[in-house]
N, C-alpha and C positions, 0 to 999 in steps of 0.2 A: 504493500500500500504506500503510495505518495500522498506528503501531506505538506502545503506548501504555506507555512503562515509567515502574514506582513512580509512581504519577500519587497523591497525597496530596490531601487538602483537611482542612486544621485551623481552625476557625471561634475567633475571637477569645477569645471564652466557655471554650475548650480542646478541645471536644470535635471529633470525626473526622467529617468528610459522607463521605468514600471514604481507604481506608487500602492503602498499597501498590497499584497497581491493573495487572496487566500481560495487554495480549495483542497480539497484531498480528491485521489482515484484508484480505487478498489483495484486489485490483483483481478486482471483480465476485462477492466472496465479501460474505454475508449473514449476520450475527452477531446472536441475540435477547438482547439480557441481560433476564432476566426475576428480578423480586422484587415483592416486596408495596410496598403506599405508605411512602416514608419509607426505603426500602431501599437508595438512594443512586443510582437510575438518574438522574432530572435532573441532581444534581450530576454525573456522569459526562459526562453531555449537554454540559452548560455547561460545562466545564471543558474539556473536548474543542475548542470550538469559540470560545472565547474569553471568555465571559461570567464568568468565574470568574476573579480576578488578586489577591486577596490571600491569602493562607494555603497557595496553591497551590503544592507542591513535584512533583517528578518532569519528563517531559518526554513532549510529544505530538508525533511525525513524521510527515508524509504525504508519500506520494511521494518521499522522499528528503530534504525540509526540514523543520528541527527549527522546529516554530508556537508553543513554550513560550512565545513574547512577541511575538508579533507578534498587531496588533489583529485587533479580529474581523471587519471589511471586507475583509480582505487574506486572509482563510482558506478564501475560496472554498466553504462550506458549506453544503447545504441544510439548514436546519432544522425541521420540523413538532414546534409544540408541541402540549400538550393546548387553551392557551387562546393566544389574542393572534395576532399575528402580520398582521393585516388592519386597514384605515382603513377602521373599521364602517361611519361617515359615507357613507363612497363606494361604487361601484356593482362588482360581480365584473367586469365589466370593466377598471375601472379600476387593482385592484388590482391584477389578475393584469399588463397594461400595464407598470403600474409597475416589474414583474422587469427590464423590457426597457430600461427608461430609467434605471433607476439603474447599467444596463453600456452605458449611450449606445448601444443596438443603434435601428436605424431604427425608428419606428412604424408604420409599415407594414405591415413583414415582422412585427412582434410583435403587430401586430389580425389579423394573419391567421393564424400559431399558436395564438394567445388562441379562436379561432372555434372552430378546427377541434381543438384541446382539448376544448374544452365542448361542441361537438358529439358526439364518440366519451363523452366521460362523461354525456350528456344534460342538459346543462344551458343550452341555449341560452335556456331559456324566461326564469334568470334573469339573464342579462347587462348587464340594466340595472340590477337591481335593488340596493338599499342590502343589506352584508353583517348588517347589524345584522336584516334582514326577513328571514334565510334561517332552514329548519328546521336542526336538527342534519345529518341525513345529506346535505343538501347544501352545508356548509360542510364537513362533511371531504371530500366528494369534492371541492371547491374547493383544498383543501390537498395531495392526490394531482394534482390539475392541475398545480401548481407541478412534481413530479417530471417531467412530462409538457413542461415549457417549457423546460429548465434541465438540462445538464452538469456538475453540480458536480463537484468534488473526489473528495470524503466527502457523504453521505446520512444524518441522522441523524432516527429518525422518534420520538418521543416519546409511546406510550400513547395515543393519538390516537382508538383504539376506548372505553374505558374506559367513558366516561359514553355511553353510546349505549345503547339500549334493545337486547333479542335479535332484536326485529324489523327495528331499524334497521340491526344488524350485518350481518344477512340480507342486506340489500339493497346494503350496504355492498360486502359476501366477493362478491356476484355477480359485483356489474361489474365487481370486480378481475378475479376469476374470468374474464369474457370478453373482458379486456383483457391479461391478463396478459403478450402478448405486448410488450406495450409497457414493461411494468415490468420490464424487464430492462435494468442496469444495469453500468456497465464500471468503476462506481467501487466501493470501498469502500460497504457499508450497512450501521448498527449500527440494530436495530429494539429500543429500550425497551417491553416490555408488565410487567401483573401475570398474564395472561394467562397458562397452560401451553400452551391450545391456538393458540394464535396464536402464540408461540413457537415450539414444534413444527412448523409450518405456514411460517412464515417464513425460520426459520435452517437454514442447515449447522448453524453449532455453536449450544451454547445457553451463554452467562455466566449460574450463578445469583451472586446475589449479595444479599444479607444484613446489615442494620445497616450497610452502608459495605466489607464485606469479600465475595470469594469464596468462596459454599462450595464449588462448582466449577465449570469449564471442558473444555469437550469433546463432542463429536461427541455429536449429541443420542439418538440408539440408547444409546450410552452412558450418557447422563445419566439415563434410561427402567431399561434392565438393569442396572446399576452404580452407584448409586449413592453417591457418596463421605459422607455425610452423612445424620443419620434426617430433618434439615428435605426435602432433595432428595427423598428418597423419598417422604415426605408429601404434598410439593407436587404429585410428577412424578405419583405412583401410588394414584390415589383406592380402588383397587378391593379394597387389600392390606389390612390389619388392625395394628395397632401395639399389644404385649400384651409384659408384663414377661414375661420367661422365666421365672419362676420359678412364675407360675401356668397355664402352659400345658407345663411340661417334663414331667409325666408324661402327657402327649399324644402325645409324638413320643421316646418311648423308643428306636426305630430311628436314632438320631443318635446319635454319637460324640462324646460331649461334649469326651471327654480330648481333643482336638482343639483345643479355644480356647486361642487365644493369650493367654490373660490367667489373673491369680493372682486376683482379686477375683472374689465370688460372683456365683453367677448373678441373684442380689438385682437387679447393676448391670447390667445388660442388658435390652436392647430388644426384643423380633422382631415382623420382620416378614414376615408371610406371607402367601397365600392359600387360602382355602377351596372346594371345589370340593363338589359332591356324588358319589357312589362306589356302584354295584351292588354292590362288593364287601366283602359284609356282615362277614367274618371280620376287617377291617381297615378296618373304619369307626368314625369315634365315633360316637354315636348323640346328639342336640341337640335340644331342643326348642327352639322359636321363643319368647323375649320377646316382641318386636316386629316389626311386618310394617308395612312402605311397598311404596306401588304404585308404579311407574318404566317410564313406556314400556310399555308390554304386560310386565313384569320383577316379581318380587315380591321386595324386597329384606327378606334373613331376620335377624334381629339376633338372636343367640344369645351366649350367654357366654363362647365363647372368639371370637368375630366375627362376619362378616356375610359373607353370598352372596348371589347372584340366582339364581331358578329359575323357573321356568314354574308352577308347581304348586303347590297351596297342602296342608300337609300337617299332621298333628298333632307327627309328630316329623321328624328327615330323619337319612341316613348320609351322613356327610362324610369330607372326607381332607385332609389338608392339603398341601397340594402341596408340592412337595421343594424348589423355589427358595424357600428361608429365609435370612432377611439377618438383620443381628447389629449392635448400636447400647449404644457405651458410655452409658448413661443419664445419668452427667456431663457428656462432654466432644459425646457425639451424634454421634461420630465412629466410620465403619463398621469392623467386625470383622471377618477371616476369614471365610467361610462353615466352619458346620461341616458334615463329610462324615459320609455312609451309611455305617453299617456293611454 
């Protein structure tokens, strides 16, 4: 079990790379923290796993022993980063070997895992070959070999899709896809993306986290329906609309406004909602189309109080706004009550 309390990183300069950082992850449990570049997941990484030793305050546990100072040879870690981690110079055999001799395990027994590795990820053809000659999608399936050789502790995978093309992810997601059996692991694994859907796709829980801080933690259904935050729900919820209340609130006159928890105008708020289209003309708004994009067989409608998909391409359409409406102090972006149907 990893348990990460007040984990800080204060850079010389003054400023925060990660600020308060707390969660724990169960032996065999899978945690996405997901943020944009710059958002403070490597620092998390490195700091976690030993790379990180000035400015560092808080404390990292695993399994029961506090790793606060102890080197990073002795932490038992797998690490996959975005770049590095390979002697370009040398040949995929050689490196992947290497796991095996720097825990003085026989050579033997590690050219014959090394084989049959990169046989089940198909890569036998490059075994000899120098790391510096590989494509993309076969230097990260190189990097999932390592998972495939190695018991670590803690598993920590670093955005490692990122720069890869949508074709190369494709072929990427497959293999895992028909491996998956194998990627099932007893230890601790924290998956870094900027990704939502690889997030989603990877974790139990999801950590967002933000400039160095949590916006929030929790069970990823949650993090989808609930969100704590108007960033979470922007990141999480592409399909939703984000529109000051105050130029949509004689749209949705069936809401209970006396209901908001707050003294400050509706000026200061956010919403967020969805648009659907409605046969039912007596309680429809009525919206002409701005703007039309094609998406997938999809016509996506941009009107002025939002955007939907529809099948059909029309002069005007009747919509509704669907009743799951979220609430976001425009200051602070932090979520509001929902307000209730009258």
């Amino acid at each position: 079990m990893l348990e990460v309390k007040n984990l800080t990183v204060k850079y010389f300069y003054g400023a925060y790379g990660v600020y308060d950082i707390n969660f724990s992850c169960l032996n065999g449990e899978k945690i996405s923290i997901l943020g944009e570049s710059d958002a403070g997941k490597t620092t998390i990484a490195k700091a976690i796993s030993g790379l990180i030793e000035d400015g560092l305050t808080g404390s990292v546990v695993l399994n029961g022993s506090d790793l606060t100072k102890t080197k990073i040879k002795f932490r038992d870690i797998q690490l996959l980063f975005q770049e590095g981690g390979f002697y370009n110079s040398k040949s995929v055999k050689y490196n992947l070997i290497k796991l095996f001799s720097i825990r003085k395990n026989h050579n033997s027994i590690a050219e014959d895992k090394v084989v049959e590795a990169l046989r089940l990820l198909g890569l036998l053809h490059v075994i000899d070959c120098p790391i510096k000659k590989l494509n993309n999608v076969d230097k990260t399936l190189l990097k999932l070999a390592r998972l495939m050789l190695r018991q670590p502790k803690l598993i920590i995978i670093d955005d490692i899709f990122s720069k890869l093309s949508s074709e190369e992810k494709r072929c990427i997601y497959a293999t895992i896809y028909d491996l998956k059996d194998l990627f099932i692991f007893q230890c601790p694994l924290l998956f870094l993306t900027s990704s939502p859907n690889e997030a989603l796709y990877v974790g139990s829980k999801i950590m967002v986290i933000r400039q160095g801080f949590i916006e929030q933690f929790s069970e990823k259904k949650e993090v989808i329906n609930n969100p704590a935050t108007l960033y979470v729900d922007k990141l999480m919820n592409k399909n939703r609309n984000f529109i000051p209340l105050s130029k949509i609130q004689a749209l949705i006159n069936n809401i209970n406004l006396s209901n908001l928890p707050v003294n400050n105008s509706f000026e200061d708020l956010i919403c967020s909602y969805v648009i659907e289209e409605t046969s039912d003309i007596n309680n429809a708004i009525k919206v002409n189309p701005k703007d039309i994009l094609f998406l997938d067989g999809y016509y996506l409608i941009i009107t002025d109080i939002g955007r939907f998909l529809t099948h059909k391409l029309k002069d005007y359409y009747n919509v509704r706004i669907h009743e799951d409406i979220r609430f976001y102090d425009s200051s602070t972006e932090k979520r509001i009550d929902r307000l209730t149907h009258n």
